[in-house]
C-alpha positions in Angstrom: 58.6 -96.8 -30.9 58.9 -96.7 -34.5 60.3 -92.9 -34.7 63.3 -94.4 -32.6 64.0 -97.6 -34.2 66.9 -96.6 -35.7 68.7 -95.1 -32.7 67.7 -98.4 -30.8 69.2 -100.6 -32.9 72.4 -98.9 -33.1 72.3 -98.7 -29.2 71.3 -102.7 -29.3 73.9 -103.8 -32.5 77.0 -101.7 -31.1 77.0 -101.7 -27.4 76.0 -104.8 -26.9 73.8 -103.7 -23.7 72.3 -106.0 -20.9 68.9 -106.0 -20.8 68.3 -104.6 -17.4 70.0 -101.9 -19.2 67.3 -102.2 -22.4 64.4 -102.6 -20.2 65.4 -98.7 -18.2 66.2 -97.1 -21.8 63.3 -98.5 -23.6 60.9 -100.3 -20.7 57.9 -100.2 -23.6 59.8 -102.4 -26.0 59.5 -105.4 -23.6 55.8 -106.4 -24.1 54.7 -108.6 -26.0 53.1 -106.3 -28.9 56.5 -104.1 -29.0 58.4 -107.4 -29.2 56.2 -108.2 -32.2 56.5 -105.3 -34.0 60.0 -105.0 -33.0 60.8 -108.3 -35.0 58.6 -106.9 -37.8 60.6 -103.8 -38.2 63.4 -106.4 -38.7 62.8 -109.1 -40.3 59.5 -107.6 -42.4 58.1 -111.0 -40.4 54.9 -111.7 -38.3 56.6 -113.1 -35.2 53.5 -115.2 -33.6 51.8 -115.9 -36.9 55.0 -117.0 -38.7 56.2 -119.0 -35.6 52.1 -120.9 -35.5 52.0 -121.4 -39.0 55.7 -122.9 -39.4 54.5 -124.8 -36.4 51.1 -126.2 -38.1 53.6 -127.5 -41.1 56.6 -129.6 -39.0 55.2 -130.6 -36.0 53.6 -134.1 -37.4 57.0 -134.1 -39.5 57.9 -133.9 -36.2 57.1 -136.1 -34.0 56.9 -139.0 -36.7 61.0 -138.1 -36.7 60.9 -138.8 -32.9 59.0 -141.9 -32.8 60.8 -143.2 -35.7 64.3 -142.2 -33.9 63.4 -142.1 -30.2 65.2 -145.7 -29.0 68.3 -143.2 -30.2 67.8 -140.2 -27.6 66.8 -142.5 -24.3 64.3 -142.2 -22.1 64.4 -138.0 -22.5 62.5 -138.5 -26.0 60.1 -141.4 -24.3 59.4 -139.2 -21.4 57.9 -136.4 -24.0 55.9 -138.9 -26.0 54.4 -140.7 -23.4 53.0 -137.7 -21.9 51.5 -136.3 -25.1 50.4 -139.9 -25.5 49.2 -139.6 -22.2 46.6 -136.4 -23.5 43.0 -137.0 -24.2 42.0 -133.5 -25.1 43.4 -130.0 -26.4 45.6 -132.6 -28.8 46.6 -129.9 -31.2 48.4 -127.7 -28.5 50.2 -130.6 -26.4 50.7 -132.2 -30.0 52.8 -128.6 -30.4 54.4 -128.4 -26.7 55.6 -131.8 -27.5 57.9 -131.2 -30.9 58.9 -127.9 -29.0 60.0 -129.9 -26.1 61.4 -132.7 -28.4 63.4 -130.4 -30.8 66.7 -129.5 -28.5 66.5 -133.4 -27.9 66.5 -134.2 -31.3 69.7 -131.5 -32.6 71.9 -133.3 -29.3 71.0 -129.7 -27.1 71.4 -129.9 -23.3 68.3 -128.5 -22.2 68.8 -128.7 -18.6 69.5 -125.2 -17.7 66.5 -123.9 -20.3 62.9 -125.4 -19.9 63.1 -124.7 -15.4 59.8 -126.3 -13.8 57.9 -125.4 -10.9 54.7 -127.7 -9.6 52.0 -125.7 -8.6 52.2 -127.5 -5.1 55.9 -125.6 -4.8 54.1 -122.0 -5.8 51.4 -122.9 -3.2 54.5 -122.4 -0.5 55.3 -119.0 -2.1 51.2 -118.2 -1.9 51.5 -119.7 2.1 53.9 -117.0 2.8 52.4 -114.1 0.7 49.3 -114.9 3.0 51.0 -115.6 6.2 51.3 -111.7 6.4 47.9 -110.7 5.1 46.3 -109.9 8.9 49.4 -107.5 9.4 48.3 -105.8 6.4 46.8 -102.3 6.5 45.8 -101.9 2.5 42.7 -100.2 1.4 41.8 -103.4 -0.3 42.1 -105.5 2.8 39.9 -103.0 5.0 37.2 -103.0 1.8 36.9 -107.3 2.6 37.1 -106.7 6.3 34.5 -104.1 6.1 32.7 -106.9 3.8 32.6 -109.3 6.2 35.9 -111.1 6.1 37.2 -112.1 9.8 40.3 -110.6 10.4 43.5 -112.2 10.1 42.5 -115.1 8.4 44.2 -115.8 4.7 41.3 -114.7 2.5 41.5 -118.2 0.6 37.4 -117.4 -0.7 39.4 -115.4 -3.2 39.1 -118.2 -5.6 41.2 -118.8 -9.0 41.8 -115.3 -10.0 43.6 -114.6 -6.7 45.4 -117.4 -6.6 46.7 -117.0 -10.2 47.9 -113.5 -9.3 49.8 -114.8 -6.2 51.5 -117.3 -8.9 52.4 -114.4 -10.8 53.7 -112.4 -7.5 55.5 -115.1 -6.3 57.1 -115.5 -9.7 58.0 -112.4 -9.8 60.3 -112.9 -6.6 61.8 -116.1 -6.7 61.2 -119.2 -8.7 62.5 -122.9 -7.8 62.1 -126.3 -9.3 60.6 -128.9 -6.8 63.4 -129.1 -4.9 64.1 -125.5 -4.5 67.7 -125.8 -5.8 67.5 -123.7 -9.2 66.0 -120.0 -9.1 65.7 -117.6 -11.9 68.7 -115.8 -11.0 71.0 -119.1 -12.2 69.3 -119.2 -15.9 70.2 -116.7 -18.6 68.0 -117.8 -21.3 65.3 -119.8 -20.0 61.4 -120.6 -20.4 60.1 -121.3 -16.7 56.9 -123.1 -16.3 54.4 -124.0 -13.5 52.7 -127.4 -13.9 49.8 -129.2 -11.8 51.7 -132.2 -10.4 54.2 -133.3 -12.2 52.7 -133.2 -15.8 54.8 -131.2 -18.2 52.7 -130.3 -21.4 50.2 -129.0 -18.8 51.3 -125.6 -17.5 49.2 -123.0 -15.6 51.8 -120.1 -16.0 54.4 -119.6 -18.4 57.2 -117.3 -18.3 60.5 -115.8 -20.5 63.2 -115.1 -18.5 66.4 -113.6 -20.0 69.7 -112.8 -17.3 67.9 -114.0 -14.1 65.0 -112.1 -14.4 61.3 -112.9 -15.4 60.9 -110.9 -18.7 56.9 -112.0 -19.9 55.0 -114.2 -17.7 51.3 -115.2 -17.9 51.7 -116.5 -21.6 49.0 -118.8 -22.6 51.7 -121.9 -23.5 55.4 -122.9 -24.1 54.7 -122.3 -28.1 54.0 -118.8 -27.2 56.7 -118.2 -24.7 59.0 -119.7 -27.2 58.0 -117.6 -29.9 58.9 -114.2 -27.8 61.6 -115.7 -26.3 63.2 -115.8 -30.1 61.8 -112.5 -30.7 63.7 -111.3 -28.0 66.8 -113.1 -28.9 66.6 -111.2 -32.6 65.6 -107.8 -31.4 68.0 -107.7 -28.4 71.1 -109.2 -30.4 71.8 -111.7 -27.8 73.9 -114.7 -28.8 72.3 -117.8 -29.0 72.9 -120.0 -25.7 75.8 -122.7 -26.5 73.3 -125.4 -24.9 70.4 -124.4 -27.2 72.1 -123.1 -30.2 70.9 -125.9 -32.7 67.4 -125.3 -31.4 67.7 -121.8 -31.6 69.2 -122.1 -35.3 66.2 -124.7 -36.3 63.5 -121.9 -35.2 65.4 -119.3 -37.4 66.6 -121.3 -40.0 63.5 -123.6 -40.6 60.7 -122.1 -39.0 61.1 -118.5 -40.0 63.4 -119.0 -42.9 66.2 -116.6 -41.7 69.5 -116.5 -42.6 71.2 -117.9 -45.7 73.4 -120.5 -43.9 73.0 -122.5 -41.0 74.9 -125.9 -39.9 75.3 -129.4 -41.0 73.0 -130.4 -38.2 70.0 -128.3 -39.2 70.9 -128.8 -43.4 70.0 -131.8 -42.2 67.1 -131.7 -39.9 65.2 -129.4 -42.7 65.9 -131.9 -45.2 64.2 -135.1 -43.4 61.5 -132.5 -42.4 60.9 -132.2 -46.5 60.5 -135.8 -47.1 
């Protein structure tokens, strides 16, 4: 990837392609290692560790901004606060999710059409139907459990946690929906879509990018993550900031990886409380 780096970037910088179109030219650029060395080539930056350690220095700076402030944003900015209130252990991480998710409130973004949510009980529909077919099945790994003892044409729910975490991803991989099945990935253009137990949102199981309607990275550890290559993406691909996430967008460059010589009023600002 680094022999053509050159000739992708012109590609990238002057035709402006989709990234359907990206992901046939170059499909090896879109994992998560290419992304990160991708940005590198750029930006002569670290992608994950610049984003963790920027991370490490404003998220208290952070939040005390929020909870000083938060009677000003409405019950958004007491929604995220209660919940990472609400946390009694892995602090450090939902103490991260929670400036991440608080940030777009903070700059006045709309972040309606960008952090989509799925409960785990809505993905257990998707798993009903991937195994509602399972007895009409014929593959070679079906035959091994039926030969191992498995009755046929039941759901083969012994599986366990592994299996059903790879039905999450397959069912991802088709369609996504928030509870009430009204928004799908094919609606959002820039987006980070998340499955949660219940309705708890610093908690997910599965964490995806999605870019033009289509799942991009999934399986990602946490939103900080996904939000990292999601920016990575944005850089290396060229793609314009969303309108309805543009401050955020412009904090993460501006402030977190200290890119770019001029930003706007609104984030002059933001990094100067962050400094006090």
């Amino acid at each position: 990837m680094e022999l053509t780096f050159s000739l992708r970037r012109k590609e990238i910088v002057e035709g402006q392609p989709m990234v359907s179109e990206v992901q046939e030219r170059w499909p090896a650029l879109f994992s998560c290692e290419q992304i990160s060395q991708e940005f590198c080539r750029i930006t002569s930056k670290d992608l994950l560790e610049s984003f963790r350690g920027s991370l490490d220095i404003y998220v208290p700076h952070l939040l005390r901004l929020y909870r000083a402030r938060k009677g000003a944003f409405g019950q958004k900015m007491e929604d995220v606060l209660d919940a990472l209130d609400e946390k009694t252990s892995d602090i450090l991480t939902h103490r991260k999710t929670a400036a991440l998710r608080g940030l777009p409130i903070f700059v006045r973004d709309d972040t309606s059409k960008f952090f989509l949510q799925c409960s785990v009980a809505g993905v257990d529909k998707g798993i009903a139907r991937e195994t509602a077919t399972w007895s009409a099945c014929d593959s070679s790994e079906d035959a091994a459990m039926r030969r191992r003892g498995l009755p046929p044409g039941e759901p083969p729910v012994h599986r366990g946690e592994d299996w059903r975490r790879s039905c999450i991803k397959r069912v991802m991989t088709k369609k996504m929906a928030s509870d009430t099945e009204e928004q799908v990935i094919r609606d959002a253009t820039v987006a980070i879509l998340s499955v949660h137990e219940d309705d708890d949102a610093l908690n997910a199981v599965n964490v995806a990018v999605v870019l033009e309607g289509a799942i991009i990275l999934q399986d990602l550890p946490d939103l900080c993550t996904a939000f990292a290559y999601l920016f990575g993406l944005l850089y290396t691909m060229n793609i314009d900031y969303p309108k309805e996430m543009f401050y955020t967008f412009e904090a993460v460059q501006c402030i977190f990886f200290d890119l770019g010589s001029r930003c706007s009023q609104r984030i002059r600002s933001l990094r100067t409380k962050l400094q006090l």
